[in-house]
N, C-alpha and C positions, 0 to 999 in steps of 0.2 A: 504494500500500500504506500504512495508517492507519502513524504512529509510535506503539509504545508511550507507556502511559499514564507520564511521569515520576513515579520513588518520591524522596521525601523521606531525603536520607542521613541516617541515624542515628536511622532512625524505630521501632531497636531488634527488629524481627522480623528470626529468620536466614534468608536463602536457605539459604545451604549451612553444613549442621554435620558438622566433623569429631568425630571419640570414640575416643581412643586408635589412633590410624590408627600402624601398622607395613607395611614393605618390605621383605625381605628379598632377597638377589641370590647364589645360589648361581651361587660363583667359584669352585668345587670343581675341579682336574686332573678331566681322562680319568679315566673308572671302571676301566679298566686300570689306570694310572698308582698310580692310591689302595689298589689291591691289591696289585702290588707291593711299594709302599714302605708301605704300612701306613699312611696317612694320612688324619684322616677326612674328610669335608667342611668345605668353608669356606664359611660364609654372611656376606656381606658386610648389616650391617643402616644401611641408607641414611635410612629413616625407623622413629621409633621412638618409641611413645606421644603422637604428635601431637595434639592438642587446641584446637579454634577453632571460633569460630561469623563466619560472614560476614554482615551483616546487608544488608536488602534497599536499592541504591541508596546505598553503599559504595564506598572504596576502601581496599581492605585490604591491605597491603603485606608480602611477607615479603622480610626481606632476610639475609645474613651474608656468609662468605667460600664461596668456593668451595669445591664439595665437599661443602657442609653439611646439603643434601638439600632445597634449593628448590623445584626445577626436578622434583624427583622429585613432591613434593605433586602441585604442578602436573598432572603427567601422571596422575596415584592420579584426581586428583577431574576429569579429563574420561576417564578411561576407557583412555587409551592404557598404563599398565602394571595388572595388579592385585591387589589389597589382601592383604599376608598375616594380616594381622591387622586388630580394628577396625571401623568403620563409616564410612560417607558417606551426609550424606540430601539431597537437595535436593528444597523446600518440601516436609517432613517426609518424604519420600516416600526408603528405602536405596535406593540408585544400584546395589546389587548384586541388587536382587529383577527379576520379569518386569517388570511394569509400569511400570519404569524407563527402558527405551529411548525412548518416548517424548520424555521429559526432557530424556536428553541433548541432542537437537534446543535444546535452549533454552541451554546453551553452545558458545559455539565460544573457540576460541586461535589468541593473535598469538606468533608464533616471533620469537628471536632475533635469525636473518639473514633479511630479507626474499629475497634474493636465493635463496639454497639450499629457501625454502619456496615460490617461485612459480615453475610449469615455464617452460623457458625458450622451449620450443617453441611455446606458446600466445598469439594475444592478450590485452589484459587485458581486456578484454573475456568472452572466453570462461573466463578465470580465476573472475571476481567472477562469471558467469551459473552455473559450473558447480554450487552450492552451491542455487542458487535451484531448477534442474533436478531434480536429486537429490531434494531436499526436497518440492519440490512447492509452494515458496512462492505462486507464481502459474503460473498456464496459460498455453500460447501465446506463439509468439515474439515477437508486438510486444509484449505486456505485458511478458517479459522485457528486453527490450532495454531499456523506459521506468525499469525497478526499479533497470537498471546501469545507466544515467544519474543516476538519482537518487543512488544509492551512489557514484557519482563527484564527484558536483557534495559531495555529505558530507564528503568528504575534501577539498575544494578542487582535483579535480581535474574536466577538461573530458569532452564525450562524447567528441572528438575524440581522447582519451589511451584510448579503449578500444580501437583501432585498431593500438596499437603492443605490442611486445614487452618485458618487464620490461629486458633490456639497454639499451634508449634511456631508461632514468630516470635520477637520481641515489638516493642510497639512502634519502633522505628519503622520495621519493616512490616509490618501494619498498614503503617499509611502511607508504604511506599506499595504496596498492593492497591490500594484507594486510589492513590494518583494514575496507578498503572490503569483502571477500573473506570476515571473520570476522559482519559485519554485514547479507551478503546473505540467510542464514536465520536472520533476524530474532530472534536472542537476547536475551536479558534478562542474561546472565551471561558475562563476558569474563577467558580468563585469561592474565594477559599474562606471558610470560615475556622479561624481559630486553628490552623492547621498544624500547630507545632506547641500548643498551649500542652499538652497531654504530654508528652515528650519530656526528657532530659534534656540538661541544657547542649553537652554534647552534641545529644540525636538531634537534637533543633538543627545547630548548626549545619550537619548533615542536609538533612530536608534542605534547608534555605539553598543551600548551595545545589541541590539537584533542581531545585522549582527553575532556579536561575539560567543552570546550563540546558534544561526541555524548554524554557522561555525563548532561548536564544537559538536552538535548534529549529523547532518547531513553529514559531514563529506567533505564539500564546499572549494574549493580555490576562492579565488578572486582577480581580479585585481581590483583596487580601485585608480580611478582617481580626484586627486583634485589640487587645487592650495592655501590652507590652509593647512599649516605644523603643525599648531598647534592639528587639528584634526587627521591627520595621524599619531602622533607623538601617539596616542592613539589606533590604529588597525593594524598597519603595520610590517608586521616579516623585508621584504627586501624595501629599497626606491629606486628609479629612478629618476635623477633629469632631466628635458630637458629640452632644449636650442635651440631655431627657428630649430626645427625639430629635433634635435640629443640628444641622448644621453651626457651628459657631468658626470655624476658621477652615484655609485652605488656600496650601499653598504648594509648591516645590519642597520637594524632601529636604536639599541641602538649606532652600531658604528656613522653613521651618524650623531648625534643629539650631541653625544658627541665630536666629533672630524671632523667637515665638512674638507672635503680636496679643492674643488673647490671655487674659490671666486664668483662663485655665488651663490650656497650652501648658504654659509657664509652669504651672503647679504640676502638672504632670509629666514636665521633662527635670523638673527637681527631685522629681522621685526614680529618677532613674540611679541606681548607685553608680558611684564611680570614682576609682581612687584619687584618679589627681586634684578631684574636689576636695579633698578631705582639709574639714575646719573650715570649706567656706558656708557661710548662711543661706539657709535655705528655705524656701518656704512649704511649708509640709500642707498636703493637700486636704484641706479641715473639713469636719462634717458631711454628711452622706450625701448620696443623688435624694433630692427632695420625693415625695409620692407622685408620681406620674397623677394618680385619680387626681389631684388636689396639687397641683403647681403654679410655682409663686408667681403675682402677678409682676409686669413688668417683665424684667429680663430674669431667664429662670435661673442662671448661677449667682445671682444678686446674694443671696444669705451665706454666700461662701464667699463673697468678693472679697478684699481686701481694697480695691476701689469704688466700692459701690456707692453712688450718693441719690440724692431723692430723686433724679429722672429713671435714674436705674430700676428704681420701686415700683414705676407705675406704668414706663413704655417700653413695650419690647424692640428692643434694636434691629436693624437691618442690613442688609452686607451692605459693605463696603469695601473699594476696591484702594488697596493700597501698593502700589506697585503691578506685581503679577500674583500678590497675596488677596482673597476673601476674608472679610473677621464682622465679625457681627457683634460690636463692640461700643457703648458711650463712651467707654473713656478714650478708647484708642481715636476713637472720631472726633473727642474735644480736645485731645494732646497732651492727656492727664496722664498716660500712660506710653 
């Protein structure tokens, strides 16, 4: 099977554009329940006015804390929850019209826990064929058989490892079966959620550095989800930082790292260890993500700020372009920060 044609990161065309993407997750009581006590619904909103373009042969990183509606993007733009509000195009083409199924075929996703996402009943073998099957990548069983071969030997592993069952791996090699499994219907678009969180710091490194060289082979964009900056700080062209659902900065990796605009940015790149810092001040990232059900008015990291003042309290901010940097910021926008 030919390898995709390799795209040049940052050759500025978008794969996939989000356009004010919202989620909502009605966590309403029993319809009973809500009539007797008189209560009305609860919409819990997980994503809300989300905004990004992916560009073709990429890696585009969203990260923050938990909770903050990563993981949800993730699932919005391959399809697994959908959209209450907003758009998804991929190559210009809305992911919510007919002619979009298609498409989807062209991404797949790498899950968190390798383990919980590969049955446990199958070889890996019929894991990594089972995608090729389905899809219709190639006919007939010796040509399948040569495709998972190939897809093993990609991840550095053997044919011989198609034979066995996900429990005689370690986890490394786990979710390099997964990667093997996400790349058997030949995608152009990978979305990775948390893919290396499960892992040792090691096997991280490991993983990072194969995502990198099939990136570069093959010719892969990814969105890559995590809430460790230290690790993205090592695969990442563009970051995204979000905030109980929204967007709040975004910029270029090196910009970012170098020059955080947003104070939570800042709080979050403080918490990353690292020796040659040692003794200098820092500011340690205070108090939790607020309740999604019940978030504060105004800007919602306002009760963590360490610059918040009374506009902060009561209007929510909107990007702003500083540079080739987004940040969605009063202070950064009045030059208090």
């Amino acid at each position: 099977m030919p390898r995709a044609e390799p795209a040049a990161a940052g050759d500025g065309q978008p794969l996939v554009e989000l356009r004010d993407v919202g989620r909502d997750f009605d966590v309403s009581p029993p319809w009973l329940n809500r009539v007797l006590e008189r209560e009305p619904r609860l919409l819990l909103r997980a994503v809300d006015g989300f905004s990004a373009e992916i560009r073709r042969g990429e890696t585009f990183a969203l990260v923050g804390e938990s909770g903050c509606g990563k993981s949800t993007v993730a699932r919005l733009i391959v399809g697994l929850y959908a959209l209450s509000r907003g758009a998804i195009r991929f190559h210009g083409v809305d992911l919510a019209s007919a002619q979009a199924s298609t498409l989807r075929r062209r991404m797949q996703m790498i899950f968190q826990d390798p383990y919980a996402s590969l049955n446990p009943r199958w070889r890996v073998r019929d894991i990594v064929a089972e995608p090729i099957r389905v899809l219709r990548v190639v006919q007939g069983e010796a040509a399948i058989g040569a495709r998972v071969t190939q897809l093993l030997g990609y991840v550095r592993l053997s044919a011989e490892d198609g034979e066995k069952y996900p429990h005689e791996f370690s986890g490394g090699q786990r979710q390099r079966i997964s990667i093997a499994r996400a790349l058997s219907g030949n995608p152009e678009f990978l979305v990775c959620d948390e893919p290396t969180s499960a892992l040792d710091v090691s096997v991280q490194a490991q993983i990072l550095n194969l995502m990198t060289d099939l990136q570069r082979e093959l010719g892969l964009t990814y969105l890559f989800i995590s809430h460790n900056l230290a690790v993205v700080s090592h695969i990442a062209d563009r970051v995204g930082v979000m905030y109980l659902g929204r967007l709040v900065e975004l910029a270029d990796a090196d910009e970012l790292f170098a020059r955080p605009l947003h104070p939570y940015t800042r709080m979050l790149l403080d918490a990353i260890p690292d020796l040659q810092m040692t003794g200098k001040p820092r500011t340690p990232v205070a108090g939790e993500v607020p309740n999604a059900l019940n978030p504060p008015s105004g800007c919602a990291f306002h009760p963590r700020c360490p610059h918040a003042n009374a506009r902060c309290q009561v209007e929510q901010p909107i990007a702003v372009s500083h540079g080739a940097t987004l940040v969605m910021c009063h202070a950064v926008e009045e030059g208090r920060i």
